[in-house]
C-alpha positions in Angstrom: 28.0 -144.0 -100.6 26.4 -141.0 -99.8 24.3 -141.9 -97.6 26.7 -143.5 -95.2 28.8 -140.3 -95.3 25.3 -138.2 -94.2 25.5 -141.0 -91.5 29.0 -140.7 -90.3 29.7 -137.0 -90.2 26.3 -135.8 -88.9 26.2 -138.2 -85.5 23.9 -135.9 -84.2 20.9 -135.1 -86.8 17.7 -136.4 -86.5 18.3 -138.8 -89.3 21.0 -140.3 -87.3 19.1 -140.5 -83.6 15.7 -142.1 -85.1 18.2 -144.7 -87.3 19.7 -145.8 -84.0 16.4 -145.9 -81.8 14.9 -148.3 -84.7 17.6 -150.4 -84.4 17.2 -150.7 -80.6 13.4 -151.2 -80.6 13.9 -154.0 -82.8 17.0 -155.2 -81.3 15.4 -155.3 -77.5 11.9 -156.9 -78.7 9.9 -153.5 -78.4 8.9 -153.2 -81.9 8.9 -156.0 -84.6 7.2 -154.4 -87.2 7.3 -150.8 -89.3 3.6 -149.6 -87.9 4.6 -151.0 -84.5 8.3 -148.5 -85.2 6.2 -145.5 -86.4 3.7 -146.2 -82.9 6.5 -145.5 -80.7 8.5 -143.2 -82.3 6.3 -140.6 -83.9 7.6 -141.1 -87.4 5.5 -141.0 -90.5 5.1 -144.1 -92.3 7.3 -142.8 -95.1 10.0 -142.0 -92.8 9.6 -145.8 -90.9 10.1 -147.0 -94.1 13.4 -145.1 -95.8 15.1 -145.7 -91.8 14.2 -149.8 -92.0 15.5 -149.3 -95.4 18.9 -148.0 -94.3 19.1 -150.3 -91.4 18.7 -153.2 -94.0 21.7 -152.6 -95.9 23.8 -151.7 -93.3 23.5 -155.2 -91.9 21.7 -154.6 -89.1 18.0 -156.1 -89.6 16.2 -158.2 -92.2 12.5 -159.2 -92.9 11.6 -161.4 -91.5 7.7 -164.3 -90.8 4.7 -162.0 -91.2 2.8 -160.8 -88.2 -0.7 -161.2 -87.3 -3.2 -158.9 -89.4 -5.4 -156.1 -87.5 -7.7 -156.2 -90.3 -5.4 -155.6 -93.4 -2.6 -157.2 -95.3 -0.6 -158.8 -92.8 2.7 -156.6 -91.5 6.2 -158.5 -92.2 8.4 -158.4 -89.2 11.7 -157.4 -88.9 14.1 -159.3 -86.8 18.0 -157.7 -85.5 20.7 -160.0 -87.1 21.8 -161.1 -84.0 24.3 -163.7 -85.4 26.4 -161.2 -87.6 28.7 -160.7 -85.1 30.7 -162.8 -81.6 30.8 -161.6 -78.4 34.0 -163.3 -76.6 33.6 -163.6 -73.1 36.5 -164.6 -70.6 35.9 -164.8 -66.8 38.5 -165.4 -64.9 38.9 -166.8 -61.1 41.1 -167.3 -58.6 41.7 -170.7 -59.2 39.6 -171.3 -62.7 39.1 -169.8 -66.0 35.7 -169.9 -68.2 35.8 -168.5 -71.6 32.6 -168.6 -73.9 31.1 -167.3 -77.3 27.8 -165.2 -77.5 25.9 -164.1 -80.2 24.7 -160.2 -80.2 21.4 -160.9 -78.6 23.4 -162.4 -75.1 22.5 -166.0 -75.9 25.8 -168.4 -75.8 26.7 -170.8 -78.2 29.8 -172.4 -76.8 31.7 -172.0 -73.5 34.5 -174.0 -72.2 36.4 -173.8 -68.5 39.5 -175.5 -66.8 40.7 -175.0 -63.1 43.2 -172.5 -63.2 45.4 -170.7 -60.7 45.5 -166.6 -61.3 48.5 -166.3 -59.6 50.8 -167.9 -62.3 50.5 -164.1 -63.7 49.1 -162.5 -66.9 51.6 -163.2 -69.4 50.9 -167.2 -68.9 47.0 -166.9 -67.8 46.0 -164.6 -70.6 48.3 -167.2 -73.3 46.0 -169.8 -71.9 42.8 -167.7 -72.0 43.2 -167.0 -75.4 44.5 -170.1 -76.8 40.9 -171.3 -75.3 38.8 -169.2 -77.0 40.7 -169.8 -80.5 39.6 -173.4 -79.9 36.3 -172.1 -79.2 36.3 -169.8 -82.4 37.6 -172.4 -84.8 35.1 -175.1 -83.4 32.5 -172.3 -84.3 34.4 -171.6 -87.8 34.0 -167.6 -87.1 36.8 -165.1 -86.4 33.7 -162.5 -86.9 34.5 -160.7 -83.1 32.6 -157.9 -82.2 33.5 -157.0 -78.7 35.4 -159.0 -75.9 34.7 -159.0 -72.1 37.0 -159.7 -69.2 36.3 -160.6 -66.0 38.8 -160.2 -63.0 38.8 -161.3 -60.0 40.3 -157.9 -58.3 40.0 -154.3 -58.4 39.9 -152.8 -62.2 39.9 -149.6 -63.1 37.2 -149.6 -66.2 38.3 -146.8 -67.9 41.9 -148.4 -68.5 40.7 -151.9 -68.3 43.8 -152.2 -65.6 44.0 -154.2 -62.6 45.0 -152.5 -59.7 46.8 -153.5 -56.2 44.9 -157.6 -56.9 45.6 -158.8 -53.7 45.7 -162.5 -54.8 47.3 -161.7 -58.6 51.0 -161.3 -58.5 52.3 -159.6 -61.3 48.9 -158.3 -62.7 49.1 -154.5 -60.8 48.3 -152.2 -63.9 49.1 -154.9 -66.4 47.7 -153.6 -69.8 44.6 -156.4 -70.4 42.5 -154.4 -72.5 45.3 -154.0 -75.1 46.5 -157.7 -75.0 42.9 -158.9 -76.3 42.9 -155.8 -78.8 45.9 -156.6 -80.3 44.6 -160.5 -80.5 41.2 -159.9 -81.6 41.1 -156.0 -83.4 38.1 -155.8 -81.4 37.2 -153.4 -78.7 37.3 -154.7 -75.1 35.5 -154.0 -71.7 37.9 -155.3 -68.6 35.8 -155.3 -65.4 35.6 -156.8 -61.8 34.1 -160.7 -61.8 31.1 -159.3 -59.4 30.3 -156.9 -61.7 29.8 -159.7 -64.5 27.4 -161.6 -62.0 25.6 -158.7 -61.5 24.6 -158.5 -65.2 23.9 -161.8 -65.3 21.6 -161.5 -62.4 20.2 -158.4 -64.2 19.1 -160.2 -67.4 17.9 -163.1 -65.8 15.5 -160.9 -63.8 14.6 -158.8 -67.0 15.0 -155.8 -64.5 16.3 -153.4 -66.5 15.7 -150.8 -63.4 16.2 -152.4 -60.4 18.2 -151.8 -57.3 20.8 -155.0 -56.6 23.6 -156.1 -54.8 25.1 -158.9 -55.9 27.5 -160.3 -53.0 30.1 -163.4 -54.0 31.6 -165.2 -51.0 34.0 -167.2 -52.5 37.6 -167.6 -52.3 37.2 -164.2 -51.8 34.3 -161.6 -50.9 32.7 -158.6 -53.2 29.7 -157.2 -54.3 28.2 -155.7 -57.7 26.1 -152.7 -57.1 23.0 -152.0 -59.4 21.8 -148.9 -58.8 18.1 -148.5 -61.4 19.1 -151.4 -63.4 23.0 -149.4 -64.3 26.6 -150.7 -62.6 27.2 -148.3 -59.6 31.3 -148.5 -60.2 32.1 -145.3 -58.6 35.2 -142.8 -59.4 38.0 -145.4 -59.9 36.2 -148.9 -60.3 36.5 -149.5 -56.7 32.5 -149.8 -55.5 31.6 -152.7 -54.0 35.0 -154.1 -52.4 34.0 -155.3 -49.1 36.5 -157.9 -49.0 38.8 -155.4 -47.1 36.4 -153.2 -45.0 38.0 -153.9 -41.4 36.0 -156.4 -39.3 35.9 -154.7 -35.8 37.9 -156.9 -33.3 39.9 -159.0 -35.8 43.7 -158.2 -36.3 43.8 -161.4 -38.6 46.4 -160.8 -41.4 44.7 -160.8 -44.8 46.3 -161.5 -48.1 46.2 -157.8 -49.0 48.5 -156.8 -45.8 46.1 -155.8 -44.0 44.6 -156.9 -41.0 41.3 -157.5 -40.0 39.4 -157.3 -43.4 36.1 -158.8 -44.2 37.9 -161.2 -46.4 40.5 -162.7 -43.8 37.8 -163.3 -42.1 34.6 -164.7 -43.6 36.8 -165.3 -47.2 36.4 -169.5 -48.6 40.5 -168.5 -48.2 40.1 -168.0 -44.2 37.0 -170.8 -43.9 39.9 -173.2 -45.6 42.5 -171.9 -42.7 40.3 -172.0 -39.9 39.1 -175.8 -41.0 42.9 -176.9 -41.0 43.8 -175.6 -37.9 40.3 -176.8 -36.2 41.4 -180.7 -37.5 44.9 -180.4 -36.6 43.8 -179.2 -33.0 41.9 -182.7 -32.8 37.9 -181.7 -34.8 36.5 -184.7 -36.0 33.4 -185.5 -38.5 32.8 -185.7 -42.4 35.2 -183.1 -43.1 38.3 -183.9 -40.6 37.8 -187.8 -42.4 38.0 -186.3 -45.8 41.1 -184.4 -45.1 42.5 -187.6 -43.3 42.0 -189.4 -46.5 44.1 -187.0 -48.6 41.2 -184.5 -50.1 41.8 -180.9 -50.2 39.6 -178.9 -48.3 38.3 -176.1 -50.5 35.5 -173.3 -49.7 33.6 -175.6 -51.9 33.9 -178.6 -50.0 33.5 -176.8 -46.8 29.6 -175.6 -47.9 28.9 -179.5 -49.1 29.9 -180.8 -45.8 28.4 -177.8 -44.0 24.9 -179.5 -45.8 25.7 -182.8 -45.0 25.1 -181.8 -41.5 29.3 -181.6 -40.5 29.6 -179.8 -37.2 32.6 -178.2 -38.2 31.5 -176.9 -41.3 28.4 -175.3 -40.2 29.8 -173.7 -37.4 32.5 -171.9 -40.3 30.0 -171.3 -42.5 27.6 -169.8 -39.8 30.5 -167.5 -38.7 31.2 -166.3 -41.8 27.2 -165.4 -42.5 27.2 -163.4 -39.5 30.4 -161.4 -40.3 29.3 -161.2 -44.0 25.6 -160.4 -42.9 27.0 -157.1 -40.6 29.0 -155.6 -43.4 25.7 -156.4 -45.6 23.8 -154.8 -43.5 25.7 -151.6 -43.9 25.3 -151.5 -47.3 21.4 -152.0 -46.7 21.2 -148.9 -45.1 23.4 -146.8 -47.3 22.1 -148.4 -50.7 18.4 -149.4 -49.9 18.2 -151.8 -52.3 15.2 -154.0 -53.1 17.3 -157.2 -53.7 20.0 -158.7 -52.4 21.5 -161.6 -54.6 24.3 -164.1 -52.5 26.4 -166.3 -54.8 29.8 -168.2 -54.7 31.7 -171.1 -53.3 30.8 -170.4 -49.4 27.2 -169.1 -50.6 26.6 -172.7 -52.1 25.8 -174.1 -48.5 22.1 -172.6 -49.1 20.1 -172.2 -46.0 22.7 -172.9 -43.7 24.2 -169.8 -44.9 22.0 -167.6 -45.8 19.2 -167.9 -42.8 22.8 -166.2 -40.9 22.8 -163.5 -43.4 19.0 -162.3 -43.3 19.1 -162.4 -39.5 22.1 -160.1 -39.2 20.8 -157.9 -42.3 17.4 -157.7 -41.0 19.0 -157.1 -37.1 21.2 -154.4 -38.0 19.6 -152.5 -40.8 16.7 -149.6 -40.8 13.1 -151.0 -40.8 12.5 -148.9 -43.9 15.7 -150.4 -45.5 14.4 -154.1 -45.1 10.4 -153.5 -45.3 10.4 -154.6 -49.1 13.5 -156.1 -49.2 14.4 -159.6 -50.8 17.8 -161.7 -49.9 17.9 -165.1 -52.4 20.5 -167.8 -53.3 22.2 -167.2 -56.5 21.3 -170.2 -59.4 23.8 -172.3 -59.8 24.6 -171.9 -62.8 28.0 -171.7 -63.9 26.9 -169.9 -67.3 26.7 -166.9 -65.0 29.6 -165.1 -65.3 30.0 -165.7 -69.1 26.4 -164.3 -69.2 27.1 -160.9 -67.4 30.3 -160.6 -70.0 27.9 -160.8 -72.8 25.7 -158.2 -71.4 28.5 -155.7 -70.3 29.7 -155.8 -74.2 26.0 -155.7 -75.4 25.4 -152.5 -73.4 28.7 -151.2 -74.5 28.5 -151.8 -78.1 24.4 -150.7 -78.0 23.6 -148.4 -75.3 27.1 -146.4 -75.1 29.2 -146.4 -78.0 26.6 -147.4 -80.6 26.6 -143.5 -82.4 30.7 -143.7 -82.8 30.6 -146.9 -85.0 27.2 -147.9 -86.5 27.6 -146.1 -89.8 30.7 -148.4 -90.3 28.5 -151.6 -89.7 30.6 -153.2 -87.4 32.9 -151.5 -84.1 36.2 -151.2 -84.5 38.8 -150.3 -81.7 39.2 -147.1 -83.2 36.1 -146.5 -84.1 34.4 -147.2 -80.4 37.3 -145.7 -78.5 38.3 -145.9 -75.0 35.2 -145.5 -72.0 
């Protein structure tokens, strides 16, 4: 067609740029009709009309209920086909793997998880991550993949969707994961740091598309996603927001990295789990030294139920690592000045018991004008999260960043999208 060549080899004309804003207004709920289109963007009514036009038979919008009348005929709306493509989602953990399905407006519509220990390497995790989601695709009869997102729980450098130096994943230094799911799926795919996903997530729950976050996990291990006006604050190599290994003064305690005296080794569920053993074999008793006694594992998790069950033992871990967490928090306060801070994970799940430690060190060591408006909440618990913040990271890839290098083709491509 002609018309999809004007498209594809003049990415930069006017034509082009008002195509691809139209698609967006619609797409993100700003505009729903032509008039309310031509309102926002300037464009004459004859122009709204031949750019709908296009968008139509490229796939991307349809007509859709009419809208209410300001005195005339009633406006048809016009709706983004949201369910004409499948974003995969695959967040892994360190010891648990959750793989879901979205459609291209975020929302999922199937999800699936099983416990799952990262260190058995890629080659077997990402068999078993993928051999989920085909069960997850064929349930939804669809092979229709748009874009894939992956979750790590470790460093990753974004632009090679690599992991690099994981401390707890054997094997997985510089492992190619962006090309296994390509080569499985002929799809383009976004490899990023677990945090980072939650972050997202927290972002679109919020509807704060400008907002300054930290998101801080304190689970098995400890980092944080940085949103920095509503966009991921990465840095040069993927590396923002590791404070699992920024060295706790006073503490030579060997961490699983190699060094000693990181934030992780610590305050980490890892180190909580450590501390509680050695505390019970020294003699500790209550809830938790009677679960252990009767053959349960203690777990980060279990330490945080116990800790609100009122176990002496527990609260006094879980209070510790607040405070330590809290102080390196409280650095970040004052260098990021951010209007939220969001605490989720396993350690995290305590609730008050944890997070009254936090504020008090935040709010002790930061800068009265860093904490004048500032907010410290609970994560939901809701383990849709991290498949959530996958959806959005593709969403924003495919729409926001990449959107000009595909759209005239009517679906991406992993040639056509490129590398970041």
């Amino acid at each position: 067609m002609a018309k999809e060549s004007t498209l594809r080899f003049g990415a930069q004309t006017d034509e082009v740029t008002s195509l691809l804003r139209i698609v967006n207004l619609v797409r993100t709920g700003e505009a729903a009709t032509r008039p309310e289109i031509g309102r926002l963007t300037g464009l004459g009514r004859g122009v709204v009309t031949q750019r709908v036009d296009q968008a139509i038979e490229m796939g991307f919008l349809e007509d859709s209920d009419f809208g209410p009348s300001s005195g005339g005929r009633a406006p048809r709306t016009l709706r983004f086909r949201s369910e004409q493509g499948a974003i995969v989602v695959c967040a892994l953990g360190a010891l648990h793997m959750r793989v879901g399905i979205a459609d291209l407006a975020g929302r999922i519509v199937v999800e699936d998880h099983q416990e799952w220990d990262i260190a058995r390497g890629p080659a077997e995790t990402l068999d078993a991550t993928l051999g989920m989601v085909d069960a997850l695709l064929k349930k939804q009869r669809t092979r229709n993949v748009w874009a894939v997102a992956v979750g790590l729980p470790g460093p990753v450098d974004f632009s090679s969707g690599r992991p690099v130096a994981p401390p707890i994943m054997p094997g997985w230094n510089g492992f190619d994961v962006r090309r296994r799911f390509e080569q499985h799926f002929d799809a383009p795919v976004w490899v990023d740091n677990d945090v980072n996903l939650l972050a997202l997530s927290e972002r679109a729950r919020r509807g704060d598309t400008q907002g300054d976050l930290i998101y801080c996990k304190v689970g098995s291990g400890i980092g944080a996603g940085l949103l920095s006006h509503g966009r991921l604050h990465r840095g040069a190599n993927g590396a923002a927001g590791d404070i699992g290994h920024v060295r706790v003064s006073e503490s030579d305690v060997l961490c699983r990295c190699g060094k000693r005296g990181c934030l992780e080794a610590v305050a980490g569920g890892w180190a909580l789990v450590r501390d509680a053993e050695e505390a019970i074999a020294d003699g500790a008793s209550g809830y938790l030294a009677q679960r252990a006694a009767a053959g349960e594992p203690i777990s980060p998790a279990s330490i945080a139920r116990a800790a609100e069950d009122g176990d002496a033992l527990a609260i006094s871990l879980i209070q510790h690592s607040a405070r330590v967490v809290g102080a390196a928090i409280a650095t970040l306060v004052n260098m990021f000045n951010p209007s939220t801070i969001v605490i989720g994970g396993a350690v995290a799940a305590a609730g008050e018991v944890f997070l009254a430690e936090v504020r008090q060190r935040v709010y002790e060591l930061s800068l009265p004008l860093a904490t004048r408006d500032l907010s410290i909440v609970q994560s939901p618990d809701d383990e849709r999260e991290p498949v959530l913040g996958g959806a959005e990271l593709a969403r924003e890839q495919l729409f926001e960043v990449t959107f000009p290098r595909w759209f005239a083709d009517g679906r991406p491509s992993v040639a056509s999208v490129g590398k970041p």
